[in-house]
N, CA, C and O atoms as a MOPAC input file, in Angstrom:
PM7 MOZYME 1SCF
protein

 N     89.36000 1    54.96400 1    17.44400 1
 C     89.74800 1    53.89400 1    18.32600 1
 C     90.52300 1    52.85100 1    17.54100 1
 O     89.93900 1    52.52700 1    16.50700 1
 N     91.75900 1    52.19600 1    17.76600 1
 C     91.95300 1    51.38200 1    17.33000 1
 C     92.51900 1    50.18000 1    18.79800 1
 O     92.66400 1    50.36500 1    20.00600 1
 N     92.70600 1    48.94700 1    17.87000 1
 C     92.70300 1    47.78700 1    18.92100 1
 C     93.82000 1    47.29100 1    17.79900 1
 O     94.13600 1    47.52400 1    16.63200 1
 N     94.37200 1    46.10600 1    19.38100 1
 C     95.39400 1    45.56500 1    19.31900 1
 C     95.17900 1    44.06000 1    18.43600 1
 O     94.23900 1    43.35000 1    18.79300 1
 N     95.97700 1    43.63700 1    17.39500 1
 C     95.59000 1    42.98900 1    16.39900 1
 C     96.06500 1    41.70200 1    16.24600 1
 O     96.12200 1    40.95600 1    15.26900 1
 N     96.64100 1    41.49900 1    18.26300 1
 C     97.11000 1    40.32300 1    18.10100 1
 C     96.50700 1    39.76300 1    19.64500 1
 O     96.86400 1    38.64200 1    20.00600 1
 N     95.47200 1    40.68000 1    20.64700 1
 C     94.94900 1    40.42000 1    21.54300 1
 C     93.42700 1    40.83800 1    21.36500 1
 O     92.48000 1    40.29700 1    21.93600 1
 N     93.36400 1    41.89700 1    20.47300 1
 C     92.05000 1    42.40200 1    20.34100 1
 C     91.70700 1    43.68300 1    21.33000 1
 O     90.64200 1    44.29100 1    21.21900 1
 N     92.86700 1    44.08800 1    22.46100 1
 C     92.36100 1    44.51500 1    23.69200 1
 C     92.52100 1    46.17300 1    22.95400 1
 O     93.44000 1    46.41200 1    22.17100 1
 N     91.48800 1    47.22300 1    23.34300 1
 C     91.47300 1    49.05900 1    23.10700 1
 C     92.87300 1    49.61300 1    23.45700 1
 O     93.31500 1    49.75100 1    24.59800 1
 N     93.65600 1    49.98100 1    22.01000 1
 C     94.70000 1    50.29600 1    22.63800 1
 C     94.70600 1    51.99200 1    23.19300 1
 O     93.98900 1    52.89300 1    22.75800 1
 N     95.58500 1    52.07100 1    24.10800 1
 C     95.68200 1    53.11700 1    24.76600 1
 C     96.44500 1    54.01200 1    24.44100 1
 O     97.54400 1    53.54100 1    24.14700 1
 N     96.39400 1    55.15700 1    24.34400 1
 C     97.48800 1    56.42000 1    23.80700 1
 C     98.45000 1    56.55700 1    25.48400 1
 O     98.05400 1    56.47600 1    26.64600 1
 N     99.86300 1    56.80000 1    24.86900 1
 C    100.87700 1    56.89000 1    25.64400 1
 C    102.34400 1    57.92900 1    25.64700 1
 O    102.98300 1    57.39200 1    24.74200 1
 N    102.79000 1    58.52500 1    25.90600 1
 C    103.76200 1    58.98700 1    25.51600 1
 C    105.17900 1    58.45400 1    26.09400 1
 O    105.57600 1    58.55100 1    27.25500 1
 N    105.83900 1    57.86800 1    24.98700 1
 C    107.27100 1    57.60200 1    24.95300 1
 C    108.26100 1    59.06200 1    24.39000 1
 O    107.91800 1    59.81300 1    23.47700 1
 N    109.34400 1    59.16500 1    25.09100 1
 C    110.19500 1    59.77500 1    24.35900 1
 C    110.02800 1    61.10700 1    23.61400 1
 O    110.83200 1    61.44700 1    22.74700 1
 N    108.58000 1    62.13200 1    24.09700 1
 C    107.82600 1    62.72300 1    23.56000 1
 C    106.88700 1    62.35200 1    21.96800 1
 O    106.57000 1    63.26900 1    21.21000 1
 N    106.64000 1    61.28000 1    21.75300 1
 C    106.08200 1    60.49500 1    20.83000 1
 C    104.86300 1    59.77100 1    21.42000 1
 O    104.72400 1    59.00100 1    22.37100 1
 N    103.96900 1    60.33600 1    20.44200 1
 C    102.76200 1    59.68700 1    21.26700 1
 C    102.60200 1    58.19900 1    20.50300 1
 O    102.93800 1    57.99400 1    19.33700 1
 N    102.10400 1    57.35300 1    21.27900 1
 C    101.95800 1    55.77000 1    20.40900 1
 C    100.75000 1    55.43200 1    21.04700 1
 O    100.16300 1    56.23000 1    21.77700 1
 N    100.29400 1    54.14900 1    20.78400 1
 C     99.05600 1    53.47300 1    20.87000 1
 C     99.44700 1    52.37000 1    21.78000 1
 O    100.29500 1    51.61800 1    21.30000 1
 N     99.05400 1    52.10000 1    22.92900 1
 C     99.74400 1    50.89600 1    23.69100 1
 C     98.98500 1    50.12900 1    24.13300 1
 O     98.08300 1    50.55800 1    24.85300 1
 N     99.09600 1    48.64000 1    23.83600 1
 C     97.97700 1    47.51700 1    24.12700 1
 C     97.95500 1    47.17400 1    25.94200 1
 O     98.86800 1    46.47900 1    26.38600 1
 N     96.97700 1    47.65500 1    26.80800 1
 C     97.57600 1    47.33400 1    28.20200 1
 C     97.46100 1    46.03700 1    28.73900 1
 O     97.51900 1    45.98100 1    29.96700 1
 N     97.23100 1    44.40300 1    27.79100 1
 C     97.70400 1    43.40700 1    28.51400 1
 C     98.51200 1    42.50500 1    27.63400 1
 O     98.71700 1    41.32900 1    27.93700 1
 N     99.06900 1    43.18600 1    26.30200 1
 C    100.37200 1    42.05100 1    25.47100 1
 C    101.72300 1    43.29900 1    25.51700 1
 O    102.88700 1    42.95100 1    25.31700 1
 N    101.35300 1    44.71300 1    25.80100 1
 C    102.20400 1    45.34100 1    25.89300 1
 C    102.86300 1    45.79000 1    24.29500 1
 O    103.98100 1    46.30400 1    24.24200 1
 N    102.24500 1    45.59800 1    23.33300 1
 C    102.38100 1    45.83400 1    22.39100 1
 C    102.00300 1    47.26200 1    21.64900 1
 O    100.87000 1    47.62800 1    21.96600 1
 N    102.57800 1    48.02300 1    20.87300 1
 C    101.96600 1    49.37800 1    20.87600 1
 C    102.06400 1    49.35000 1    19.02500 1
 O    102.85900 1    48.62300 1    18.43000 1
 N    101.27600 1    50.10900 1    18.46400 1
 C    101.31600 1    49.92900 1    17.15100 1
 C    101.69300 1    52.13700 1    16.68600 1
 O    101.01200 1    53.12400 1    16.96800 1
 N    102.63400 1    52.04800 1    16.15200 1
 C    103.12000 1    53.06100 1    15.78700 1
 C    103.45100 1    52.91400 1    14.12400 1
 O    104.29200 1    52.11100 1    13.71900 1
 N    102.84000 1    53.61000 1    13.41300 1
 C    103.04400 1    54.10400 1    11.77400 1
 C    102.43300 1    52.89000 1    11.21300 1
 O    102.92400 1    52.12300 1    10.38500 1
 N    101.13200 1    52.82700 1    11.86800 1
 C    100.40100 1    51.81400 1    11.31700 1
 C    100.70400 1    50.17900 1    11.66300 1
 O     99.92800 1    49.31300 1    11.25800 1
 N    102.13400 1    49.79000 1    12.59800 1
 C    101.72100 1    48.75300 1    12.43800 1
 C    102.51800 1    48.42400 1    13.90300 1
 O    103.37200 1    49.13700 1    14.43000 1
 N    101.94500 1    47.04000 1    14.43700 1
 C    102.75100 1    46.67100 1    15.72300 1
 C    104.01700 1    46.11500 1    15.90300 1
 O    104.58000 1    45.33300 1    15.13700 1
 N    104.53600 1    46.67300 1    17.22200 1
 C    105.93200 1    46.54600 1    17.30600 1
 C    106.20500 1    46.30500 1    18.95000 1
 O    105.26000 1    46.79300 1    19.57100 1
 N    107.04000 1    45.80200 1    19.69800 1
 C    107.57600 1    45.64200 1    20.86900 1
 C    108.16700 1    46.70200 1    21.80700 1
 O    108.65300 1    45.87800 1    22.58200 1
 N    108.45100 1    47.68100 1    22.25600 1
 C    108.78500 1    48.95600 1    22.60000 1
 C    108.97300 1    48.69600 1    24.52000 1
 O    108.12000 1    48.22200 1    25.27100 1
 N    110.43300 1    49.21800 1    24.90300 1
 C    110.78300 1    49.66100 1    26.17900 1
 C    109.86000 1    50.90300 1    26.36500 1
 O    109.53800 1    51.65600 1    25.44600 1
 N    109.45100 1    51.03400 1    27.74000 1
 C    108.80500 1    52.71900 1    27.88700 1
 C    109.34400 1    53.06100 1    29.27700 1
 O    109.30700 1    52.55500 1    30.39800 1
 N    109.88400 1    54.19500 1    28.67300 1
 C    110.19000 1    55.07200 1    29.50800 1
 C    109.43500 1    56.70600 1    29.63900 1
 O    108.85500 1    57.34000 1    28.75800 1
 N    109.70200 1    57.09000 1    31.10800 1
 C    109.02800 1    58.37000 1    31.42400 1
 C    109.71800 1    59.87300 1    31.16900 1
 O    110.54400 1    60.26500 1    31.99400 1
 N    109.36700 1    60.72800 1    30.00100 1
 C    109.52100 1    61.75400 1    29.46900 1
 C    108.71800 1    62.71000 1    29.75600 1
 O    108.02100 1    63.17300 1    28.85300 1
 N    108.61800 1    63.28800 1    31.23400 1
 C    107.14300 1    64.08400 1    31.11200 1
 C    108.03500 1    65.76800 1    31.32200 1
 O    107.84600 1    66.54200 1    32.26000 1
 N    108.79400 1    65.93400 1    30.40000 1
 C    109.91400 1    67.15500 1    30.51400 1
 C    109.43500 1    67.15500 1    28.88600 1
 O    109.99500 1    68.09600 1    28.32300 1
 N    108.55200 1    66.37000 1    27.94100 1
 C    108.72800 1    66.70800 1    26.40300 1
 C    107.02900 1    67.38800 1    26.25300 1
 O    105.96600 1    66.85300 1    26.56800 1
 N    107.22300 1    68.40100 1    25.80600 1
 C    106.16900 1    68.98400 1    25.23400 1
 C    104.86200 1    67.88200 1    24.80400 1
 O    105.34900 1    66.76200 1    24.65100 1
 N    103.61900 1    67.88100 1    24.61000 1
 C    102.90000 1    67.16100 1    23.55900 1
 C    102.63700 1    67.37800 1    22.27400 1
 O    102.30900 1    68.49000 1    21.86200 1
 N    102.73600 1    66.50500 1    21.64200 1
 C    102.86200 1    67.00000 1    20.07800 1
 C    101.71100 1    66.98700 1    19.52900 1
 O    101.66700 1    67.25600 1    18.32900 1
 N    100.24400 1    66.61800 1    20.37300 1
 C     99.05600 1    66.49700 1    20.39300 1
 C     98.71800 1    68.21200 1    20.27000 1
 O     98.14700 1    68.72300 1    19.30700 1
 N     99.13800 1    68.83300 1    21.29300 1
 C     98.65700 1    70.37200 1    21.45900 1
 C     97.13500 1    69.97300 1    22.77500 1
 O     96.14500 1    70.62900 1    23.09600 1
 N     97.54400 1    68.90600 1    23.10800 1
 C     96.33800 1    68.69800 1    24.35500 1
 C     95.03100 1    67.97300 1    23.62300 1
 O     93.99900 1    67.97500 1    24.29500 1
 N     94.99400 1    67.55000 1    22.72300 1
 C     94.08800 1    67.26000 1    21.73500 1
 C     93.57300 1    65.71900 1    22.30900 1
 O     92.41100 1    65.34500 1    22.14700 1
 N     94.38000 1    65.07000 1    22.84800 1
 C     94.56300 1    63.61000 1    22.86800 1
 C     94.44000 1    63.46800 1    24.19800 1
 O     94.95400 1    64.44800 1    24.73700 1
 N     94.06000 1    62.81400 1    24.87700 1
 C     94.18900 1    62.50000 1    26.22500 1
 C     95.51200 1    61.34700 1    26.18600 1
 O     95.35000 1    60.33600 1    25.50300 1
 N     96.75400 1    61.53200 1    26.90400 1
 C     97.72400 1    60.68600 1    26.70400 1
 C     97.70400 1    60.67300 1    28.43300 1
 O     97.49000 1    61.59600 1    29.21900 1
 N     98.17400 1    58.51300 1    28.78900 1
 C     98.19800 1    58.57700 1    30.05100 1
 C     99.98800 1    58.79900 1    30.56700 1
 O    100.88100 1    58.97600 1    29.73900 1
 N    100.10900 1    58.76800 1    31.34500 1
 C    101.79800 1    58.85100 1    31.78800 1
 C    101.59800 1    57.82900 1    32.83600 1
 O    100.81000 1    56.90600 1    32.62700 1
 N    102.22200 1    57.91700 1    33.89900 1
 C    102.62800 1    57.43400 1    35.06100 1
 C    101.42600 1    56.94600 1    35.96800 1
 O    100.71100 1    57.91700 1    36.21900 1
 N    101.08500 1    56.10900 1    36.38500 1
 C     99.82700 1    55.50500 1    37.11900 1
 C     99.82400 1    56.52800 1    38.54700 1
 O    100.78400 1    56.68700 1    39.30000 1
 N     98.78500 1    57.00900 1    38.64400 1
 C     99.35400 1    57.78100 1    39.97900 1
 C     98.31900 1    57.82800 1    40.69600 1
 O     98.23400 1    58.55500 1    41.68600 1
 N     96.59500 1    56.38500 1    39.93100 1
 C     95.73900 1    56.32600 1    40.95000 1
 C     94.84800 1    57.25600 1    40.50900 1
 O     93.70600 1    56.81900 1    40.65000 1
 N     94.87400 1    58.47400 1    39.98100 1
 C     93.78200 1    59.41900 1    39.42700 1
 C     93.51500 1    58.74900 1    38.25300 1
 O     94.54500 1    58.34500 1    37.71400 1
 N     91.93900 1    58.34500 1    37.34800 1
 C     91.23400 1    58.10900 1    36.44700 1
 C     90.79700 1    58.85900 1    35.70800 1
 O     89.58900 1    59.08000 1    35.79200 1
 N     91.48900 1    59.46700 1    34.81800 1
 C     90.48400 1    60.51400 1    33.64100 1
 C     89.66800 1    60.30000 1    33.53600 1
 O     89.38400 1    59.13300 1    33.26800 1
 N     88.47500 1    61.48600 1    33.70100 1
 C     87.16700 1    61.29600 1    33.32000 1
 C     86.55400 1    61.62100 1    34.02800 1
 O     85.70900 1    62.48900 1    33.81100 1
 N     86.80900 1    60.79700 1    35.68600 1
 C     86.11300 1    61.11500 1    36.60600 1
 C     86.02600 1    62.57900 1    37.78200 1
 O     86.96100 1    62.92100 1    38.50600 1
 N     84.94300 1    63.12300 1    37.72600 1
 C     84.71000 1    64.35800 1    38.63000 1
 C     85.33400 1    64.49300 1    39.25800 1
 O     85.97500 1    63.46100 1    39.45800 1
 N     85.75400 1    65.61900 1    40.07300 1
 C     86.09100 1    65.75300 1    41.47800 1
 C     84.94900 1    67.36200 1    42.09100 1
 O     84.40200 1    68.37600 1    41.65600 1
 N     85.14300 1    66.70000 1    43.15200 1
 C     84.55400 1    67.81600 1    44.03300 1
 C     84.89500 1    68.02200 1    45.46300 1
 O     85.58000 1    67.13600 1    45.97500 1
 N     84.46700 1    69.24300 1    46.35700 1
 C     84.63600 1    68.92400 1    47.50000 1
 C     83.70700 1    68.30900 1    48.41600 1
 O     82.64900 1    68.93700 1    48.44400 1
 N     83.72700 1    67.23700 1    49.22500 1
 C     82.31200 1    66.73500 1    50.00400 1
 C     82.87900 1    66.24800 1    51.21300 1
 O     83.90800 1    65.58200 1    51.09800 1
 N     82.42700 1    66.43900 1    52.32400 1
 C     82.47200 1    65.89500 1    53.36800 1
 C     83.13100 1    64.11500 1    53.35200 1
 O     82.60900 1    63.23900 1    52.66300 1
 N     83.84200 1    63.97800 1    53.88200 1
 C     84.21500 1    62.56000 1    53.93600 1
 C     84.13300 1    62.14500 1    55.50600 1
 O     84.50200 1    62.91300 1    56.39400 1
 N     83.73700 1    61.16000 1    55.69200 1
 C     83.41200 1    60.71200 1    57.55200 1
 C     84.91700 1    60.03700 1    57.75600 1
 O     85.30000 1    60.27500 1    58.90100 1
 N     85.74300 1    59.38200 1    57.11000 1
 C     86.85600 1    59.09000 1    57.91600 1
 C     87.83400 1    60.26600 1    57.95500 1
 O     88.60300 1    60.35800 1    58.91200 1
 N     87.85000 1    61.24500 1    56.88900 1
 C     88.81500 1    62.53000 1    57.64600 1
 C     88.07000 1    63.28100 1    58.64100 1
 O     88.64600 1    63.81000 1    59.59200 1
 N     86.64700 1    63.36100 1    58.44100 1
 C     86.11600 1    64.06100 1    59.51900 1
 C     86.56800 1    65.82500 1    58.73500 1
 O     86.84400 1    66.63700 1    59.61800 1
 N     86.61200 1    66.13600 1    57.95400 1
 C     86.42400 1    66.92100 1    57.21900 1
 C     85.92900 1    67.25300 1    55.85900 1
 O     85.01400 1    66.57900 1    55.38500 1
 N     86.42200 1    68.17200 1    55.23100 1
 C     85.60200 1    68.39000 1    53.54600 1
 C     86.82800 1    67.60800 1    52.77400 1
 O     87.96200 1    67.99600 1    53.05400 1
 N     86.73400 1    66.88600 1    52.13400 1
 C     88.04200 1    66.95400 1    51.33200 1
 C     87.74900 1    66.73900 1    49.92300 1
 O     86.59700 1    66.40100 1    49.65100 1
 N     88.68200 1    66.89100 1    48.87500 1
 C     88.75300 1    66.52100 1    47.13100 1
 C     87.85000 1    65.29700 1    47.10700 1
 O     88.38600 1    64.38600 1    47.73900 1
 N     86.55500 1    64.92000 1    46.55200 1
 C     85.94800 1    63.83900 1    46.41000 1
 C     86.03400 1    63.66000 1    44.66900 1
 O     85.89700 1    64.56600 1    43.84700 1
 N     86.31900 1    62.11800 1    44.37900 1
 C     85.99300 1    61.71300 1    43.08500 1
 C     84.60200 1    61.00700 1    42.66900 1
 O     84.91000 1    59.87000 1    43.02800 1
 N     83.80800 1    60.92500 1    42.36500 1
 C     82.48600 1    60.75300 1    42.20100 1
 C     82.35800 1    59.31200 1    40.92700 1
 O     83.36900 1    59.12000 1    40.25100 1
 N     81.55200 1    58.71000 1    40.76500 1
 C     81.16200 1    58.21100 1    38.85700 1
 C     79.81500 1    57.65800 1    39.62900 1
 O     79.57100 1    57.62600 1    40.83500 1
 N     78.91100 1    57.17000 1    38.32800 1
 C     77.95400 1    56.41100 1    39.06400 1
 C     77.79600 1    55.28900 1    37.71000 1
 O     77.96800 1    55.44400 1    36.50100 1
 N     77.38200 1    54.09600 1    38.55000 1
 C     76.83600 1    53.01500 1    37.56800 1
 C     75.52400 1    52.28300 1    37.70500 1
 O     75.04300 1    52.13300 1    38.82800 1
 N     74.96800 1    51.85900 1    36.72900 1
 C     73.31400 1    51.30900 1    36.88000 1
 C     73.72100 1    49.96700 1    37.53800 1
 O     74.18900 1    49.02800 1    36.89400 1
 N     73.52700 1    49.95400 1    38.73500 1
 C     73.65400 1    48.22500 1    39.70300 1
 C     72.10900 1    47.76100 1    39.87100 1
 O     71.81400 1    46.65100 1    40.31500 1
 N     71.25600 1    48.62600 1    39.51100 1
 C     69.53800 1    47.38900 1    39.43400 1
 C     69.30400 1    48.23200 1    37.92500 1
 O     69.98100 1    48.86100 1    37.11200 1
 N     67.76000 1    47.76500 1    38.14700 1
 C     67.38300 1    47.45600 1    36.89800 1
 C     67.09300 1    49.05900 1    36.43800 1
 O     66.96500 1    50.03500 1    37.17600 1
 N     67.03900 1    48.99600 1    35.07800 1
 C     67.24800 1    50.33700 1    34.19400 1
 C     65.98300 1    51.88900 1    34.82700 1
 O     66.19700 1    53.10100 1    34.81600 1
 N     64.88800 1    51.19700 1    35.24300 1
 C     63.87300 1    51.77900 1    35.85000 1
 C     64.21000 1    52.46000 1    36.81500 1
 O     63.54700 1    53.48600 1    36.97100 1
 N     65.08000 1    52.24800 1    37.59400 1
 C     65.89600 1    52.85300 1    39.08200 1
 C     66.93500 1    53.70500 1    38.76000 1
 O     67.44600 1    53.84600 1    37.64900 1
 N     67.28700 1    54.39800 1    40.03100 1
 C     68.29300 1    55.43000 1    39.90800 1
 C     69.73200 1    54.57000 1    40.12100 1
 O     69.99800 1    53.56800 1    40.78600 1
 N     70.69100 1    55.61300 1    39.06500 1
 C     71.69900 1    54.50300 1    39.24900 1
 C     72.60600 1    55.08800 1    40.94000 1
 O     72.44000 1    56.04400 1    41.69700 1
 N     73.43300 1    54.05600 1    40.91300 1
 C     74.15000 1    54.16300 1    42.28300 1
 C     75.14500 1    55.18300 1    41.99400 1
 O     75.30400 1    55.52200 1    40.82200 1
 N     75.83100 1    55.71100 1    42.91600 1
 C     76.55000 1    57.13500 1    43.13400 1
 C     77.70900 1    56.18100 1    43.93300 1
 O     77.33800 1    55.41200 1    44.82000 1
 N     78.88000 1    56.27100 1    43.62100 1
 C     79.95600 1    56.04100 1    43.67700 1
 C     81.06200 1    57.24100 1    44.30100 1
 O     81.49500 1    57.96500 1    43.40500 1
 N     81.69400 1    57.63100 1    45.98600 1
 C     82.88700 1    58.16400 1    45.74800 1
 C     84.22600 1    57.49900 1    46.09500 1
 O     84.15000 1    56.34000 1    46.50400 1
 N     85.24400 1    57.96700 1    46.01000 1
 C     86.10800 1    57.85800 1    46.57500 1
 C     87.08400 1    59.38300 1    47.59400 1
 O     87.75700 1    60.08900 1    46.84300 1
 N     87.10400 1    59.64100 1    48.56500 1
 C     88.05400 1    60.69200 1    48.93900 1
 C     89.63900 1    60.00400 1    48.47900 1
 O     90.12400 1    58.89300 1    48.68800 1
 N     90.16300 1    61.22700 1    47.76500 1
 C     91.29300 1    61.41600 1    47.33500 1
 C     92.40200 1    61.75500 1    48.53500 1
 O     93.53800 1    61.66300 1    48.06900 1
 N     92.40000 1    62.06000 1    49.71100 1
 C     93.28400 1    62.07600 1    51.12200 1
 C     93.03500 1    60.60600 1    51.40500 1
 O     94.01500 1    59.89000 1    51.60600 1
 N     92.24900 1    60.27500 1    51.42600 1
 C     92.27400 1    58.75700 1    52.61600 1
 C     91.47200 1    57.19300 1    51.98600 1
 O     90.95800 1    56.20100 1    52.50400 1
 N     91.75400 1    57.72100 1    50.49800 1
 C     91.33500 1    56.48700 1    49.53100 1
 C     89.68900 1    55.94300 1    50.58200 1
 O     89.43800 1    54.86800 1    50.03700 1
 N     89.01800 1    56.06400 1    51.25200 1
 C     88.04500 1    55.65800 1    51.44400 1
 C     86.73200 1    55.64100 1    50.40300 1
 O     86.62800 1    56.70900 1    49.80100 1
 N     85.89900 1    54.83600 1    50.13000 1
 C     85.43300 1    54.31100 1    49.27600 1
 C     84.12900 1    54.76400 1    49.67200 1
 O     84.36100 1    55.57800 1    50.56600 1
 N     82.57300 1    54.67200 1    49.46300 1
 C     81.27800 1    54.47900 1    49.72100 1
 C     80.71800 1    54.73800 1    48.65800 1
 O     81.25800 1    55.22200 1    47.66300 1
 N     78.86300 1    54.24100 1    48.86700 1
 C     77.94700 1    54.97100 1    48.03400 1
 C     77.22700 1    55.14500 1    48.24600 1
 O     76.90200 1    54.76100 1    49.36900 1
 N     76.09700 1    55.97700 1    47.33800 1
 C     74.66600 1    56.42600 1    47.69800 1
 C     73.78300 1    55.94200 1    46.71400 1
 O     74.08900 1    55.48500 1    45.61300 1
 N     72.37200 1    56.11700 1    47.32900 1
 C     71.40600 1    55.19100 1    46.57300 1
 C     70.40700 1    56.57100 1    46.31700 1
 O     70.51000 1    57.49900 1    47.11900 1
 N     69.59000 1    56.65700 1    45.35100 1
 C     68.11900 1    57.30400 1    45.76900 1
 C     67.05200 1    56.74800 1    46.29400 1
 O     66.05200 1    57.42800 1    46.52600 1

């Protein structure tokens, strides 16, 4: 992990130009060959990775979150099964089950479940 050394914020892996870099996501700063620098970014997703898939690199915001599940589950506003994204987080105290989080991926609708 490294961080940005003039905000402090986790910088993020990115690909420019088929070059992967480190990019700070709120000074916009990316630190490449050890040290930080100012950088235009543009979208190259025609260049190979030079990772070999090794790296999780983000591209283009497109609303999907690495990391998180998908499955198929019933959703009540399509009124069918559709692609569900899942995560869950502890919202009471550590003793309890944590909360279950989806989102359907057709109709961005949101809910959750409790035990």
């Amino acid at each position: 992990m490294d961080f940005c050394e003039k905000c402090d914020a986790l910088l993020i892996p990115k690909k420019v130009s088929g070059t992967v870099i480190a990019k700070c996501p709120d000074c916009n700063w990316i630190k490449e060959n050890g040290k930080l620098t100012t950088i235009s970014f543009t979208n190259d997703s025609s260049s190979k990775d030079p990772e070999g898939g090794k790296m999780l690199v983000l591209e283009d915001d497109d609303g999907f979150v690495a990391g998180r599940p998908r499955k198929e589950m019933y959703c009540n506003n399509c009124d069918s099964h559709q692609e569900i994204e899942y995560w869950e987080i502890q919202t009471r105290s550590a003793d309890e089950a944590p909360t279950r989080f989806f989102r359907c991926t057709n109709c961005d609708k949101n809910w959750r479940e409790y035990d």
